[in-house]
C-alpha positions in Angstrom: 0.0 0.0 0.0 1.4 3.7 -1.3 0.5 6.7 -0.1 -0.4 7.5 -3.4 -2.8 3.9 -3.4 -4.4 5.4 -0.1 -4.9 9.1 -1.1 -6.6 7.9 -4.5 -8.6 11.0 -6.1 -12.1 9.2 -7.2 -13.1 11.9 -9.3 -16.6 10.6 -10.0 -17.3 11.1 -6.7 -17.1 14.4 -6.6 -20.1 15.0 -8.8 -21.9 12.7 -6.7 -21.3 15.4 -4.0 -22.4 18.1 -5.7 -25.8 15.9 -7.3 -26.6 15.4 -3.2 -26.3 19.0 -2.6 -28.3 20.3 -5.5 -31.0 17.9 -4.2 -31.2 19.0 -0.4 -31.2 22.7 -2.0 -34.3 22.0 -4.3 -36.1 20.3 -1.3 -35.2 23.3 0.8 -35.8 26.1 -2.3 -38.5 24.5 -4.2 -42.1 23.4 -3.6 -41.6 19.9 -4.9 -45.3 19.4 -4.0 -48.0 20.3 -2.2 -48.2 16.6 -0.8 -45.7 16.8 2.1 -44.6 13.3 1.6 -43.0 13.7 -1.5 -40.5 16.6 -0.1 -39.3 14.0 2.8 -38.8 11.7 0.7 -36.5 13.4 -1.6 -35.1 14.9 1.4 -34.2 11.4 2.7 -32.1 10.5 -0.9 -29.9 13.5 -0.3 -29.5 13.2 2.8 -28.8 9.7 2.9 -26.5 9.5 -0.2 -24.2 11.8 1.9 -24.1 9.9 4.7 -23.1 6.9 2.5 -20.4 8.8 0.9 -19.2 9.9 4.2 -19.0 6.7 5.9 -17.3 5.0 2.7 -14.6 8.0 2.4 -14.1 8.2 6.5 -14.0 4.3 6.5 -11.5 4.0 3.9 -8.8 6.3 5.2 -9.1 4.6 8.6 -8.6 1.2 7.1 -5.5 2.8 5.5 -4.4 4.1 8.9 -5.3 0.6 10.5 -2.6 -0.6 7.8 -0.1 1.4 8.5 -0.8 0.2 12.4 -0.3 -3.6 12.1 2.6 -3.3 9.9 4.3 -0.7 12.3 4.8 2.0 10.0 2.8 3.9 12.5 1.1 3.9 15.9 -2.4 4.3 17.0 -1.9 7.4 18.7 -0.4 8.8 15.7 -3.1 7.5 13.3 -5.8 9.5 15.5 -3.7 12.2 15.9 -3.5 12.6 12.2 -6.9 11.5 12.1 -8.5 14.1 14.2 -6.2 17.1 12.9 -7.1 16.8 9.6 -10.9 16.4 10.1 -10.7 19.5 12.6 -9.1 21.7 9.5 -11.3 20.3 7.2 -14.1 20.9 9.2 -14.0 23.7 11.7 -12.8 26.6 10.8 -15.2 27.9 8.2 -18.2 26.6 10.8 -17.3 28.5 13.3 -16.4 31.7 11.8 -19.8 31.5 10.4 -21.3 31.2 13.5 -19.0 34.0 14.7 -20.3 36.1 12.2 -24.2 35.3 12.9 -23.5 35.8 16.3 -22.1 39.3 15.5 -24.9 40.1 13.4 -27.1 38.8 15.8 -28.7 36.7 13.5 -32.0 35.0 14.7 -32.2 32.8 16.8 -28.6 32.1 17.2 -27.9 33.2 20.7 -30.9 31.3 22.0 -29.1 28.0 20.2 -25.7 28.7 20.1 -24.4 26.4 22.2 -25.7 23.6 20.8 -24.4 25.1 17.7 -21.2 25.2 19.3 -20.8 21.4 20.2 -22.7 20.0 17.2 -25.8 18.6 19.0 -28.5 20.7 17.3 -29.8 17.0 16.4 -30.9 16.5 19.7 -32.3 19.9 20.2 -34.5 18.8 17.2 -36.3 16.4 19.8 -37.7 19.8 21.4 -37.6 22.3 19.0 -38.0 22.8 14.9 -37.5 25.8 13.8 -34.1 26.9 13.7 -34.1 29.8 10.7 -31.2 29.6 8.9 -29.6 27.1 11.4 -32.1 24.4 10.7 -29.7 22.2 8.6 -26.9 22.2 10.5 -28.2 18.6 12.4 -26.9 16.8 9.4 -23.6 18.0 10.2 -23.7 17.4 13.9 -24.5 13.5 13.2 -21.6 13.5 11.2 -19.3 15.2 14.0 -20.6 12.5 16.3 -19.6 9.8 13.9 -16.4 11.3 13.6 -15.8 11.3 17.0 -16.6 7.7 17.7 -16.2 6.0 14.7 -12.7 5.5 14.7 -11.5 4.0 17.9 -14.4 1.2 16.7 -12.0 1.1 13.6 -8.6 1.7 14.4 -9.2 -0.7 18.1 -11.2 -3.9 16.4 -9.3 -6.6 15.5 -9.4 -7.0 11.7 -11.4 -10.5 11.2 -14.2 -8.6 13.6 -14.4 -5.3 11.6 -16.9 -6.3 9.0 -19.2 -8.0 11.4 -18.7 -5.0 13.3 -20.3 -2.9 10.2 -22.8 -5.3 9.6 -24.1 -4.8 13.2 -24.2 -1.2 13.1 -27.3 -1.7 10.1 -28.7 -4.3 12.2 -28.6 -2.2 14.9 -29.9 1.2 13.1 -33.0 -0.7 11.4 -33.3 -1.9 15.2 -33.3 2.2 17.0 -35.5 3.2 14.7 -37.9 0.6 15.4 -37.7 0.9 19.5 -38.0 4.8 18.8 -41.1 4.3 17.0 -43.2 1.4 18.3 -42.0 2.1 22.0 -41.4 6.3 22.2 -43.8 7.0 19.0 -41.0 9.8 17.8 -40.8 10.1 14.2 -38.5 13.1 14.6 -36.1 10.8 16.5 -35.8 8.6 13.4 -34.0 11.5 11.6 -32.0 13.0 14.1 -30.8 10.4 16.7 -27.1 8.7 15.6 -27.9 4.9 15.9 -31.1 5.6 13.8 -28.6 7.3 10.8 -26.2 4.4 11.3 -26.8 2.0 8.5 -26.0 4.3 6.1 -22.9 5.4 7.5 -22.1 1.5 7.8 -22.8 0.4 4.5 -20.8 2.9 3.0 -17.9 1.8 5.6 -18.7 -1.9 4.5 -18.0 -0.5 0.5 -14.9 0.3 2.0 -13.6 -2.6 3.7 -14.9 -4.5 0.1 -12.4 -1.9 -1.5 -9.7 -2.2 1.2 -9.6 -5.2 2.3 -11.0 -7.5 0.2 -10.1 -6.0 -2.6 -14.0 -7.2 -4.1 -16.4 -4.3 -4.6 -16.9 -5.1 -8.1 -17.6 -8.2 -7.8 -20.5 -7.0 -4.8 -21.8 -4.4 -7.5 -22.4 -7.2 -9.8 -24.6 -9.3 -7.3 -27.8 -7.3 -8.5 -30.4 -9.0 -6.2 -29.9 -6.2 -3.3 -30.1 -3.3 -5.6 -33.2 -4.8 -6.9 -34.5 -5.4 -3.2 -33.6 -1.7 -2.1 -35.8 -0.7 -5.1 -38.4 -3.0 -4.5 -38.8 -1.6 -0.5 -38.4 2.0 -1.2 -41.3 1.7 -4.1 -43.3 0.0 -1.4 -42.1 2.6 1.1 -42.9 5.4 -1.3 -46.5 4.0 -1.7 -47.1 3.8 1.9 -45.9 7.0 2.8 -48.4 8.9 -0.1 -51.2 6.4 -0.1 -51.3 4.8 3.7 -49.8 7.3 5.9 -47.4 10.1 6.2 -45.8 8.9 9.3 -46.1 5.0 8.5 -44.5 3.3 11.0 -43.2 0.7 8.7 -42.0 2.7 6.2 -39.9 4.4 8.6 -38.2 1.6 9.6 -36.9 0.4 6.3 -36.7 4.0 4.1 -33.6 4.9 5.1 -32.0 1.0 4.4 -33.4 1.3 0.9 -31.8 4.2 0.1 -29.0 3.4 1.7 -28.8 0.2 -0.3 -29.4 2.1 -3.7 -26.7 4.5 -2.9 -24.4 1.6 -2.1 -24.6 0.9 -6.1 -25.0 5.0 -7.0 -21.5 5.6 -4.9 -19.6 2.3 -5.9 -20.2 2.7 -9.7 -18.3 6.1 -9.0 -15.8 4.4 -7.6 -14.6 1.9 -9.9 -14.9 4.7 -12.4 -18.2 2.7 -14.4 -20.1 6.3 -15.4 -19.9 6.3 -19.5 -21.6 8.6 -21.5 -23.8 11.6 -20.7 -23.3 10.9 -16.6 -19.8 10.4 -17.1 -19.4 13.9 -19.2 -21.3 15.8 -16.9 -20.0 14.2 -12.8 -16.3 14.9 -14.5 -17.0 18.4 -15.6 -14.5 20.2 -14.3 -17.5 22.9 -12.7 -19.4 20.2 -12.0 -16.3 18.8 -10.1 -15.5 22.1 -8.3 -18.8 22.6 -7.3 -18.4 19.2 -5.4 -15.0 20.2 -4.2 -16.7 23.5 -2.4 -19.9 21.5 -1.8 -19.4 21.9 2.2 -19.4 25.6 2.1 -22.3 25.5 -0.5 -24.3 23.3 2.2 -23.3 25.2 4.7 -24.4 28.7 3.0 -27.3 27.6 1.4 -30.0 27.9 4.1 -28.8 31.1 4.5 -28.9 32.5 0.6 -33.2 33.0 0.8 -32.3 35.5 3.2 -29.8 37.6 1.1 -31.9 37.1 -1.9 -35.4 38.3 -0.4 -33.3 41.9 0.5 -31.8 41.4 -2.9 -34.8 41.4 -4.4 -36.1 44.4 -1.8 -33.9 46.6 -3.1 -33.9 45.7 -6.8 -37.7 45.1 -7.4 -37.2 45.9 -11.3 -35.9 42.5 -11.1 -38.9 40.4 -10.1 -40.1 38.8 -12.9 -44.3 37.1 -12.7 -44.8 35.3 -9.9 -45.6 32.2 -12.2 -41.6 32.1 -12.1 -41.2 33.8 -8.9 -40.0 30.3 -7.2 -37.8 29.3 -9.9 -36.3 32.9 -9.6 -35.7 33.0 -6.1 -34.0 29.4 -6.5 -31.3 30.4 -9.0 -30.5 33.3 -7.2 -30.2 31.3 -4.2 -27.7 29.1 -6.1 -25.6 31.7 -6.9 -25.6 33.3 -4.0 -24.3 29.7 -2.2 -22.1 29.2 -4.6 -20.1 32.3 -4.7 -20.1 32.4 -0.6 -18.5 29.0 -0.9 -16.3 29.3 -3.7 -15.0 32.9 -1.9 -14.6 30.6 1.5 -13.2 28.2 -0.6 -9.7 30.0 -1.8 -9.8 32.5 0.7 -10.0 30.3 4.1 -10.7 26.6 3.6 -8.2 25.9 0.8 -5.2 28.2 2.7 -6.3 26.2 5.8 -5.9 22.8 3.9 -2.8 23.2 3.0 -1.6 22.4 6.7 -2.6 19.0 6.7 0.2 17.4 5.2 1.9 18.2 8.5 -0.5 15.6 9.4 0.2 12.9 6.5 
């Protein structure tokens, strides 16, 4: 194993990013539907697709690390040193200066929420409270801090024949939470926002990596088409209940999030191994296409806020408004520009300065 082998660019991926961003944004800018069902469950894809892609990318440079431990080339205090450095640069610096400057702005209702802004457990405030203005999407990132945090002493500590059990568990265990959380505490919000219920997706894309890593067999999984066809099969039968049964079906809610989970399994792996030909290929390798994935954190991270800036921009530029037959659409591109020059601005002004640093961390 090179360092080259473990840092391997999958540039596919990439687009992938940016195709889960641009579908949280339209759930967030766009009225889908007036049928509430349909905006969570396109909420849920993009969502979950991300989570996939996280675990697979998290999972696959701790595998490396793992490496690198049983062959000595370096220790496990190193590994999480490295580990949790390169995360925090990654990850912290343009969140809290955002939250620095909505602080000093006094933007509402920050200093109501702030500290659990602060530690990344506005998931759990969820349990109490929904309406977080601008804030409101930021739980997405706080279950992916707390997987962060955990995730790799499970990793880096199991012993190697244990780890894909281990993995396998952590769906079992996830289709399990969300179960007990809605036949025993009848919460459908804690299905969402709770870290065991989120953890099959996280796991499945860890399991793509240890196939990748490890076993060296992911192609060969991608070929075995009987569990795409059976994530398809429950998330059309999910999809059904949800419109047709009940908006809060308690059965749906138990398997959605595996069915996705299982589809993006195939969506993520074909990016891997590079299997995208024609018009997909040309457009997830475009290199704007690929830059918008590369600044696809800040763009997350801006988007909730871009309504706001684009209702004053429209204040003070009425000429602009054009019928309100297109009002939404309107409102929606401007949005998108206004995310994606506040990330691509973050991008080579802080986060891409800041990045730099972690090769001290290699």
């Amino acid at each position: 194993m090179t360092q080259t082998h473990a840092e391997q660019y999958f540039k596919q991926l990439d687009g992938l990013r940016f195709v889960a961003v641009l579908l949280i944004m339209a759930v967030h800018w766009l009225k889908i539907s007036s049928i509430y069902q349909y905006t969570t469950i396109a909420s849920n894809v993009s969502v979950d697709m991300y989570f996939v892609l996280s675990g697979f990318l998290i999972t696959r440079i701790l595998l490396y690390q793992k490496i690198k431990i049983e062959s000595q080339k370096k220790t496990l205090g190193q590994s999480l040193k490295n580990f949790y450095a390169r995360r925090s640069l990654r990850i912290f610096p343009i969140y809290y200066l955002l939250l620095f400057l909505c602080l000093l702005l006094n933007i509402e209702p920050i200093r109501k929420i702030y500290p659990w802004l602060m530690t990344y457990t506005t998931n759990f405030l969820h349990l109490k409270i929904n309406n977080f203005g601008p804030f409101a999407h930021l739980w997405t990132l706080s279950i992916e801090e707390q997987f962060y945090l955990f995730f790799p002493f499970f990793i880096l500590f199991i012993p190697k024949k244990f780890l894909q059990s281990f993995l396998l568990l952590g769906v079992v265990s996830a289709v399990a939470a969300r179960a007990v959380v809605l036949l025993i505490f009848e919460n459908s919000t804690a299905v969402y926002v709770i870290p065991f219920c989120c953890a099959d997706a996280l796991c499945l894309g860890g399991l793509m990596a240890h196939s990748l890593v490890y076993q060296n067999n992911l192609e060969r999984v991608l070929e075995k088409k009987y569990w795409l066809i059976l994530s398809i099969l429950v998330f059309l039968i999910c999809c059904y209940r949800f419109i047709y049964v009940n908006q809060t079906d308690t059965w749906a809610f138990i398997w959605f999030r595996l069915s996705i989970s299982g589809m993006c399994v195939w969506l993520i792996g074909t990016g891997v191994l590079n299997r995208y030909q024609g018009f997909p290929k040309y457009f997830l390798e475009h290199k704007s296409v690929m830059y918008l994935g590369k600044i696809c954190y800040g763009i997350y991270l801006f988007h909730f806020m871009a309504p706001f800036l684009t209702a004053y921009f429209l204040e003070l530029f009425p000429i602009l408004k054009i019928s309100s037959r297109y009002l939404v659409l309107e409102k929606a591109f401007i949005n998108f520009i206004f995310s994606v020059t506040l990330a691509s601005l973050s991008w080579e002004l802080i986060e891409q300065p800041i990045n730099r640093y972690k090769k001290v961390f290699v």
